[in-house]
C-alpha positions in Angstrom: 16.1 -9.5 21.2 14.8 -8.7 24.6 13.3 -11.7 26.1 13.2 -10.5 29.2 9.4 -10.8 31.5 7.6 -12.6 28.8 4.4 -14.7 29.4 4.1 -18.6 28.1 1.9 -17.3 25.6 4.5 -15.1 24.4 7.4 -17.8 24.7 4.5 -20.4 22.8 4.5 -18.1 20.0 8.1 -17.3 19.7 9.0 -20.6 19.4 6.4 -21.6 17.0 8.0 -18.6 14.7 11.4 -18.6 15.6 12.6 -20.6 12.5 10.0 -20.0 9.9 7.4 -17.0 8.8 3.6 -18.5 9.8 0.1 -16.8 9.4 -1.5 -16.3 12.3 -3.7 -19.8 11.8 -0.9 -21.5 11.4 0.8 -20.3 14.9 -2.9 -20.6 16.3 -2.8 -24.3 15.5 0.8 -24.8 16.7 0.2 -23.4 20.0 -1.1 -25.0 22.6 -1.7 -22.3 25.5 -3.9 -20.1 22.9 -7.3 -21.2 21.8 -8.9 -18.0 20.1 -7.8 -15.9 17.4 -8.3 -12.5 19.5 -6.3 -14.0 22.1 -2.8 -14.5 19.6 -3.9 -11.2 18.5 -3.6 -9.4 21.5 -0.1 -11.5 22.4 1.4 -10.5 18.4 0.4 -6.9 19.4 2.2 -6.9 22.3 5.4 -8.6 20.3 5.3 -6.4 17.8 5.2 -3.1 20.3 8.3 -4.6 22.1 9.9 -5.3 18.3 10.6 -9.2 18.9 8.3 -9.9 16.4 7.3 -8.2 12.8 4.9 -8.7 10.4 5.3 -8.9 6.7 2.2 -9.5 3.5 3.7 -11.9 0.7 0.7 -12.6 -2.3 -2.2 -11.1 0.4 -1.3 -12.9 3.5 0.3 -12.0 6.4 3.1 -14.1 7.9 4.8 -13.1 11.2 8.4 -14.1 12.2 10.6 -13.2 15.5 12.8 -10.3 14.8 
């Protein structure tokens, strides 16, 4: 896992994930340093592009974990 040059939003999220899948609410509400939806979007997208963090649908929601 490359962890290298990452923001506090980033870090925020990867610990909030690190030892358990959450839906993107549930990370929303965990983190502090992120206050809108479109914001964690944009920081998962990022993530997910530098493959620290993937995305998985279980019963039609989406949970997200660190890779």
């Amino acid at each position: 896992m490359r962890l290298n040059n990452l923001t506090d939003q980033q870090l925020s999220v990867l610990n909030a994930i690190k030892d358990q899948p959450l839906t993107s609410f549930e990370i929303l509400k965990k983190v502090d340093n992120i206050s809108m939806i479109l914001s964690l979007y944009n920081v998962m997208d990022e993530l997910k592009s530098r493959g620290i963090v993937s995305s998985y649908t279980k019963e039609n929601i989406k949970y997200h974990i660190a890779s």
